[in-house]
N, C-alpha and C positions, 0 to 999 in steps of 0.2 A: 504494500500500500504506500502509497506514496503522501510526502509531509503534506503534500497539499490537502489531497485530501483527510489526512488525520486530522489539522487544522479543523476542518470542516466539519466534524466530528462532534467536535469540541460545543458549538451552537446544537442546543438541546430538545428543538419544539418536535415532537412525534407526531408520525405521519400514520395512516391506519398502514396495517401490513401488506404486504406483499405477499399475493397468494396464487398468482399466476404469474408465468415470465415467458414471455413472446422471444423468444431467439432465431433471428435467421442463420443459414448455417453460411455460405460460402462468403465469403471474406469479414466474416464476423465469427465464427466459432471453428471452423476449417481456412486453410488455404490451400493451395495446389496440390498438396499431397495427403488434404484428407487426412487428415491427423488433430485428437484434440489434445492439446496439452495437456498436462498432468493437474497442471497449478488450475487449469479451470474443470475440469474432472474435479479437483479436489472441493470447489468451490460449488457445484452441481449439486455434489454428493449432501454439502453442507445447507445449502436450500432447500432439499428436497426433505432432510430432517425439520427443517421448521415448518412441514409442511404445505412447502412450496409447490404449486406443477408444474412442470418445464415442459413445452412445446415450440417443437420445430415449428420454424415457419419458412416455407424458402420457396422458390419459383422454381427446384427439381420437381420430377414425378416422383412419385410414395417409392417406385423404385430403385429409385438412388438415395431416396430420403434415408429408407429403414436403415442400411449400412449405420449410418452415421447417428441415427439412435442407440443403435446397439454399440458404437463408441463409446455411449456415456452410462450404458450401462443402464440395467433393470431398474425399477420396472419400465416396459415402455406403455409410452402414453396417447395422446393426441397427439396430431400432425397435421399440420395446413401446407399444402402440398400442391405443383404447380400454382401457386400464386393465387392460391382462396379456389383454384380448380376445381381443389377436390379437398374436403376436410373429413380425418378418419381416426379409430382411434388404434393404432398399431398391434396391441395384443391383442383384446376380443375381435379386429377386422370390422368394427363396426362401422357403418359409412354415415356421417352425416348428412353431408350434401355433396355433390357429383355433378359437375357442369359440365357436359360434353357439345362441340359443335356436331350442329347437323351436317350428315355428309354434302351436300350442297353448298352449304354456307361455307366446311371446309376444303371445298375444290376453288371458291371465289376466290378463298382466299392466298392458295398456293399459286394461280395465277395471276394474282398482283406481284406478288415475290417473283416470280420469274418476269414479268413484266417488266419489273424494275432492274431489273438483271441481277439479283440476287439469287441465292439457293436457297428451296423450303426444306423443312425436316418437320413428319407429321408425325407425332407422339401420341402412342396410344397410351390411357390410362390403363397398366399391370394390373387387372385384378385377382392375381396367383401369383404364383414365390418362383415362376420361369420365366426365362426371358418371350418367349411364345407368347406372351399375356402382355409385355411391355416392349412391342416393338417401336421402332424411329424409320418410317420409311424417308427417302429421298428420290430425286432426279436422276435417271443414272446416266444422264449426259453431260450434269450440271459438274461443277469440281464443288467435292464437301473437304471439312475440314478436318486434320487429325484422330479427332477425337471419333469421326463417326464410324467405328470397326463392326464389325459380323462378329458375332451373331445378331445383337442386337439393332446396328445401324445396316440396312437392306435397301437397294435399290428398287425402284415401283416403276415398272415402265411406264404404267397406264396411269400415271402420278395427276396430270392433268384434267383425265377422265374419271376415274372411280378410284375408292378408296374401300380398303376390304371392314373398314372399321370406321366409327366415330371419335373422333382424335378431342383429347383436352385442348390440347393447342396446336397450330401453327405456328414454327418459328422461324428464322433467320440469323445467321451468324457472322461477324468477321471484321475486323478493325475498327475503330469508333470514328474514325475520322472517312469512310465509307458508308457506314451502316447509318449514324445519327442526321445524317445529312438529306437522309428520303423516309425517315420516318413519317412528315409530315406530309410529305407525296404519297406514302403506306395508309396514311389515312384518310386522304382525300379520296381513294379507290374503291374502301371498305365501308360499308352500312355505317353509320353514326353510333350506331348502340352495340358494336363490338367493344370489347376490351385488348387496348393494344398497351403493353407493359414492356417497358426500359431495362434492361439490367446488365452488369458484365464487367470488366475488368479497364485498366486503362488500356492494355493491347487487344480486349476479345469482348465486343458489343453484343446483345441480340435484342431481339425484338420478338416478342408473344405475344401470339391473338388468341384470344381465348373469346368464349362468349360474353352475354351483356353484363356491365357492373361486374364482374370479376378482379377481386384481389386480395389482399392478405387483409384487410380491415375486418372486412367481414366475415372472414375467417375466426378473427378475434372476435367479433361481437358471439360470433355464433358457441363456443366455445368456453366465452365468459359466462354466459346465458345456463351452458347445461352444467358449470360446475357448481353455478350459483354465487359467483365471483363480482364485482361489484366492476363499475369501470377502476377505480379510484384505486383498487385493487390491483389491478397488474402491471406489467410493466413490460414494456417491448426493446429490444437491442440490436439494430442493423446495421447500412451502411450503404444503401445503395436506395438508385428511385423507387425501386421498387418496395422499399420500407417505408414512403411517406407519408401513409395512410395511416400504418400503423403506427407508426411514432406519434403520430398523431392523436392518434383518437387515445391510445395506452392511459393510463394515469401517471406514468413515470415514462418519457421516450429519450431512450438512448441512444446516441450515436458514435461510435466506434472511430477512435482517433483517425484511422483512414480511412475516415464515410468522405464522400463527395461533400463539398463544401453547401452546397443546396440542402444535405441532410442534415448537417449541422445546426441550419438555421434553424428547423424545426425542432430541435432535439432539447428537450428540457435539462439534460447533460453530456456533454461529451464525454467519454472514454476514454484511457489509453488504447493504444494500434490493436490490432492481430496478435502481431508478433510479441507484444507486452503484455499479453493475456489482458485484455480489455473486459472479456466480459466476467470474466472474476475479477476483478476490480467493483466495474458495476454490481456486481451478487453481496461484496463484501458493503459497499456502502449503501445501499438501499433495502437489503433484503436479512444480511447478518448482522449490520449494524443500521436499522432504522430511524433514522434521523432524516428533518423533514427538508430542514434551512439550507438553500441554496444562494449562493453568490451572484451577483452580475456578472456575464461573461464581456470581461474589455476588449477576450479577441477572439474573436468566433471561431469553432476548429482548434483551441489548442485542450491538450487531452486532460482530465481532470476539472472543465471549469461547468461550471453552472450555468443556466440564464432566468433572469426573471421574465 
């Protein structure tokens, strides 16, 4: 912990608890290699004794999601998955809510993406523990990136014509300084009432369509709702556009020392980085040490500071 925030400590007015905690995973609880630290494992472990719930919230499919539950170790819980897509709770399999586009709407929208001269990648929502159940079809003329390998990533000839399935999303991948630049063109093509979400790295952009009002907010509302959780109660931790709802609406929203500077603004606290275990940082002072009083932040984005 750091003096700053021990300082911080020190100011004594109590906040109701924290009984819920909203955690995105990729560049907020993971980075590139998938890995959670010890020191914030440690810090999980310690919230969850205070009978805290811990749910993922990320713009993965439940697919990619579960791995990185079972990172942090039983019990598992809720999960808001592709980006309020799909929210479930990972050991009983129970499904809350399940947003799929219609195959129609999702061929519209693969051919906007090729239009644009981008590549699509259609994402079936996994309802089974095989890859068979969670396929990513693509273009197979189009060039995809790295990461899309077999078994999982499969070429669709008829990509333009039919789809064997009803996809969570449509996406799009590849440089931000490419990709952020026709997003707005991406949207002039598509129905008003699609949900198109931002998210990615400073080298690796995407863009997801998903159906209408789809995102991680209401994911949280939905979720708060069935634990019986108050808003004022939870508290959210990201780092990316696509956390700004939740930051938002959360009772505590945190943003992760390197959240984009936009999420910052939102963020009732910023956090140390990734790499400084940020979000045990955020566990230790809002959740093991409940204190309410926050600081003016004099310089938005630096890690530790508050805002009124």
């Amino acid at each position: 912990m750091s003096q700053y925030n021990r300082d911080m400590l020190e100011q004594t007015p109590v906040r109701a608890p924290i009984r819920a905690l909203f955690v995105d995973i990729d560049g907020t609880l993971v980075g590139a290699e998938n890995r959670v630290s010890p020191g914030v494992q440690r810090a999980i472990r310690a919230a969850r004794e205070r009978d805290c719930e811990i749910i993922l919230c990320t713009g993965r499919t439940r697919h990619t999601a579960q791995p990185i539950a079972e990172l942090i170790g039983p019990p598992l819980g809720y999960v808001i998955s592709s980006n309020g897509g799909v929210v479930m709770h990972l050991d009983t399999q129970e499904v809350l809510c399940r947003h799929l586009l219609p195959i129609p709407m999702a061929l519209e929208v693969v051919r906007a993406i090729v239009t644009l001269g981008l590549e699509p990648y259609v994402y079936e929502d996994g309802t089974g523990p095989t890859i068979e159940s969670a396929r990513v079809l693509y273009h197979p003329d189009l060039p995809v990136g790295p990461w899309a390998t077999r078994p999982r990533y499969r070429p669709h000839p008829a990509i333009l014509e039919d789809l064997p399935f009803a996809p969570v999303s449509v996406s799009t991948f590849g440089p931000p300084e490419k990709i952020r630049p026709l997003v707005q063109q991406l949207r002039a093509r598509l129905p008003a009432d699609l949900s198109l979400i931002e998210s990615g790295t400073a080298d690796h952009w995407g863009m997801d369509v998903f159906t209408a009002r789809v995102n991680k907010c209401r994911g949280l509302e939905l979720i708060a709702e069935r634990l019986g959780v108050s808003q004022a109660e939870t508290m959210a931790i990201g780092d990316h556009i696509n956390d700004l709802e939740m930051l938002t609406w959360a009772g505590i929203g945190v943003a992760m020392g390197n959240a984009l500077p936009e999420v910052c603004a939102v963020a009732d606290w910023v956090t140390a980085s990734l790499e400084e275990d940020g979000v045990a940082r955020a566990i230790e002072r809002f959740i093991l040490f409940p204190y309410m009083a926050l600081t003016p932040n004099p310089s938005p984005g630096a890690a530790g500071e508050g805002r009124t």
